[in-house]
C-alpha positions in Angstrom: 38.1 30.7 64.0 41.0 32.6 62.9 40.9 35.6 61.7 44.7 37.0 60.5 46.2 40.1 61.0 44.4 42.7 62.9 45.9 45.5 62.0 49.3 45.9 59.2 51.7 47.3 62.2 55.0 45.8 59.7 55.1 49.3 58.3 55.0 51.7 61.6 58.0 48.7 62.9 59.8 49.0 59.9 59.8 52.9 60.3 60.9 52.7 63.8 63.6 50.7 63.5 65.1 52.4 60.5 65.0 55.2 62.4 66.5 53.8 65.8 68.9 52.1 63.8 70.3 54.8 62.4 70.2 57.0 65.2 72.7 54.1 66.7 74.7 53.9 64.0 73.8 50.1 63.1 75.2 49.0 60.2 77.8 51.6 59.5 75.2 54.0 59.5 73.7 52.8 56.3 69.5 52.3 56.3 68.0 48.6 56.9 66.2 48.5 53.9 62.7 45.8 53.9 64.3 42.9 52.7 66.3 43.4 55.8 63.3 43.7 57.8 61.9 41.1 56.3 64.5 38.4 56.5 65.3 39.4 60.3 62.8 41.4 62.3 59.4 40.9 60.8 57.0 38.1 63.0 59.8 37.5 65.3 59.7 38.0 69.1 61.0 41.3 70.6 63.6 39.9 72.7 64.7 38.4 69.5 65.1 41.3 67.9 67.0 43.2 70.5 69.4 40.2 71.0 70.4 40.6 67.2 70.2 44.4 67.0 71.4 46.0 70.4 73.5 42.8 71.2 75.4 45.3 73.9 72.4 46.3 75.1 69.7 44.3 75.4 67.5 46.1 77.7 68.7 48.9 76.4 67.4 48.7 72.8 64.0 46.6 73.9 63.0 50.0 75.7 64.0 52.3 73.0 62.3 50.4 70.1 59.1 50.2 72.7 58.7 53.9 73.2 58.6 54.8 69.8 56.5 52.0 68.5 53.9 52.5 71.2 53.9 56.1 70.1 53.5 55.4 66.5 51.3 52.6 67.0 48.6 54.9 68.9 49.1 57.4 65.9 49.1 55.3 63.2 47.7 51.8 63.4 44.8 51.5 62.0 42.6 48.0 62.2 41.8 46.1 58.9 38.3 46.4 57.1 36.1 45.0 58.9 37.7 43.9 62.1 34.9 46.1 63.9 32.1 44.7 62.5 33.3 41.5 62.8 33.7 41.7 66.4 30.6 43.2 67.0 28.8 40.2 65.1 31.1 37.8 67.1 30.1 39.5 70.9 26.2 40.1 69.6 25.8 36.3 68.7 27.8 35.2 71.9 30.3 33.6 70.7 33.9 33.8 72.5 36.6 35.6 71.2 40.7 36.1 71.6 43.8 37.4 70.3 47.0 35.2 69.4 50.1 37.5 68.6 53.0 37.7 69.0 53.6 41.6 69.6 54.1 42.7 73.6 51.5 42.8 75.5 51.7 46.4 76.1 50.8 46.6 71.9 48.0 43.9 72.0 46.5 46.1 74.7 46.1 49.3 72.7 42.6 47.9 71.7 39.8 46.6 73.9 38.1 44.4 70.9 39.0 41.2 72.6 38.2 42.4 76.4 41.9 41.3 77.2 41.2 37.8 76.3 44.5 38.3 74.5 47.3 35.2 74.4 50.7 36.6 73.9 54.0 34.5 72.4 56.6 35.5 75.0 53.4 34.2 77.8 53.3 30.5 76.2 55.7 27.7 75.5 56.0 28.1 72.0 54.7 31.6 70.2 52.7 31.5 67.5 52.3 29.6 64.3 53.1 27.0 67.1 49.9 25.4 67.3 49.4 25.0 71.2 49.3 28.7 71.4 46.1 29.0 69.6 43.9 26.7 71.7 44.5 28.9 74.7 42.6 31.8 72.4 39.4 29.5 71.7 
C-alpha cells in the first residue's frame, strides 16, 4: 500500500533555500521565488540540488542546506492527518510497514513510525517514482 506524502516538508525547503541562497548571493542576489523551486529543486535528490546550486562547492552547500533544514524540520514539520492513526492500525493488525523517499536519511529518521524500515533514493539504483524502489518497502 502506498500511502503519499508524510509530512508537506516543500515549504520548510523552500524557506531554507531562499534563505541560503541569498545569504550566497545566488542569482545576483535576487530571491528564488516557487516556480523556481518548483521547476528545479522540489522531489529531486540532494546531491542534485547542490550540483546545480553550489556548483563550486558541492560539499560545501549539501552541509549548509542540511543544518538548516534539519533544524527547521524538527521545529516545524508536522505529519499529515492521520498518518498516526494510520500507523497505529497498520502495527496493531500486523501488517508490515516502510518508508520510500527520497529525502536523506538523516530527515526520514526524524520519526520512528516506520521503526527504520525506511528505503532511501540515494541507497537504491533508481530513486523513487522508479518502481524497483518501492518493492524493497513492502
Amino acid at each position: 500500500m502506498e500511502i503519499g506524502t508524510l509530512c508537506d516538508s516543500d515549504p520548510i525547503h523552500f524557506m531554507v533555500l531562499r534563505e541560503l541562497l541569498l545569504e550566497t548571493g545566488f542569482n545576483g542576489g535576487i530571491p528564488i521565488d516557487e516556480e523556481f523551486f518548483a521547476q528545479n529543486i522540489s522531489g529531486k535528490l540532494d546531491d542534485d540540488i547542490a550540483a546545480f546550486l553550489f556548483r563550486d562547492d558541492i560539499e560545501g552547500g549539501l552541509k549548509l542546506c542540511e543544518e538548516k533544514r534539519r533544524t527547521l524540520l524538527k521545529e516545524k514539520a508536522v505529519s499529515i492527518k492521520g498518518l498516526y492513526k494510520l500507523t497505529k492500525w497498520v502495527e496493531d493488525n500486523g501488517l508490515k510497514r516502510a518508508a520510500v523517499t527520497n529525502s536523506p536519511r538523516t530527515n526520514a529518521e526524524l520519526t520512528d513510525l516506520f521503526n527504520h524500515n525506511v528505503i532511501i533514493g540515494d541507497e537504491c539504483e533508481h530513486a523513487k517514482p522508479a518502481p524497483e524502489s518501492l518493492p524493497k518497502g513492502s
